[in-house]
C-alpha positions as CSV (number, residue, x, y, z in Angstrom):
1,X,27.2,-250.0,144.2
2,X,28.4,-250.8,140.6
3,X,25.9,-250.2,138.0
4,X,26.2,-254.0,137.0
5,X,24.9,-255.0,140.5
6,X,22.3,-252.6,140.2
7,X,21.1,-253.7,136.8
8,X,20.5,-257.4,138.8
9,X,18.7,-255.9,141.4
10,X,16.2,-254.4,139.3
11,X,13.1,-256.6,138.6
12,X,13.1,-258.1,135.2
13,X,10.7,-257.7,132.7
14,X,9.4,-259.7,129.2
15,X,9.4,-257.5,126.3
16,X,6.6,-258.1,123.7
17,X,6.7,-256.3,119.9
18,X,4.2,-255.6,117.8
19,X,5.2,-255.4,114.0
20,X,3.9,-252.8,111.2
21,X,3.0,-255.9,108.9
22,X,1.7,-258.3,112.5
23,X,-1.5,-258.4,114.6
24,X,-0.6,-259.0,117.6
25,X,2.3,-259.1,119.8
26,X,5.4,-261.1,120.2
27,X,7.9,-261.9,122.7
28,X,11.8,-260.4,121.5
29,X,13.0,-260.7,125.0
30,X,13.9,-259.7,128.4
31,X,15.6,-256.9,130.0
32,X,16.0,-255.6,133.9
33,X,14.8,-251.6,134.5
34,X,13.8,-249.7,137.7
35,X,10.0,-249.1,136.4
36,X,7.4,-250.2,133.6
37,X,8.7,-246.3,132.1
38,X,11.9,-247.0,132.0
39,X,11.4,-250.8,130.6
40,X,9.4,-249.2,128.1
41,X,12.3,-246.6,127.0
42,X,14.8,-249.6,127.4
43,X,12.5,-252.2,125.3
44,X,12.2,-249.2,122.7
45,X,15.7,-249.2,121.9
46,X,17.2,-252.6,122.3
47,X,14.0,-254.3,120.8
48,X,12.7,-251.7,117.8
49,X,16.3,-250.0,116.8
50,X,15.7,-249.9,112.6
51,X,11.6,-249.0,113.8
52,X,10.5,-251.8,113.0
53,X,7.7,-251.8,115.9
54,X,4.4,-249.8,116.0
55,X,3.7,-251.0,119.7
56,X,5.6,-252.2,122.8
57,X,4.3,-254.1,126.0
58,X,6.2,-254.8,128.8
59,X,5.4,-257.3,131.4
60,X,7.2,-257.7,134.9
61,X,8.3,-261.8,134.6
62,X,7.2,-262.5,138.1
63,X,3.4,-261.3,136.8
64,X,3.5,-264.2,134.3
65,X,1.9,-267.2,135.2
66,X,2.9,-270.3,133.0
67,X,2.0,-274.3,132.3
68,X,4.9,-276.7,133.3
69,X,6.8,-277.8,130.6
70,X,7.0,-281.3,132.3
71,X,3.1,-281.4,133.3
72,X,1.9,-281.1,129.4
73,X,0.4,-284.5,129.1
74,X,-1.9,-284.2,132.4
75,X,-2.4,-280.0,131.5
76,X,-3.9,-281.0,128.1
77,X,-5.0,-284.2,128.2
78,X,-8.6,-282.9,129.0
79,X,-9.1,-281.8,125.8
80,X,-8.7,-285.0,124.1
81,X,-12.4,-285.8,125.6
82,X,-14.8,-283.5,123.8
83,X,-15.0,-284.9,119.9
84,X,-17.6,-282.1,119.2
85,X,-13.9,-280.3,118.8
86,X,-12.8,-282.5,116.0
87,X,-14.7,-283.1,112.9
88,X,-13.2,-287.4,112.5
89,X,-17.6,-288.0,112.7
90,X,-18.1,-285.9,109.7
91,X,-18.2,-287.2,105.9
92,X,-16.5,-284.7,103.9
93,X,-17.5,-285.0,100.1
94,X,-14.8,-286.0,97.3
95,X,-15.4,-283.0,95.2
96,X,-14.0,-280.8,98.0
97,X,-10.8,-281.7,97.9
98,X,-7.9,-281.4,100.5
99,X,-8.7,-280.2,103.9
């Protein structure tokens, strides 16, 4: 088996970095590997190459569950319902500026 078909067969996994100046984690990208060890040691040096990361988390892609992109008016809609979430009832005073 060639090593290029091999790399396909292996599941595929989304790469999230945290940053020495960032809080939390963001996605760079996706790789395949064998194992969450060997994403890991993959991630590490594709993804944080000039050590630029302080953290690395690795997620198999079929583990992710996800909105539709197509379903977003019907996903969120419900939200538009509670006003509590909105302050529009609220007076705000003139000498407090822009909000």
């Amino acid at each position: 088996m060639s090593d290029a078909k091999a790399l396909k067969e292996w599941p595929l996994w989304e790469v999230f970095v945290r940053s020495k100046q960032g809080l939390e984690h963001k996605h760079c990208g996706s790789l395949h590997a064998s194992d969450a060890r060997h994403a890991l040691q993959m991630a590490r040096d594709v993804y944080t190459r000039r050590q630029e990361g302080v953290s690395i988390w690795v997620v198999p892609s079929a583990s992710i569950a996800a909105s539709e992109p197509d379903s977003k008016d019907a996903f969120f809609d419900p939200a538009a319902d509670k006003v509590y979430r909105h302050p529009t009832f609220y007076d705000i005073p003139d000498k407090v500026g822009h909000m």
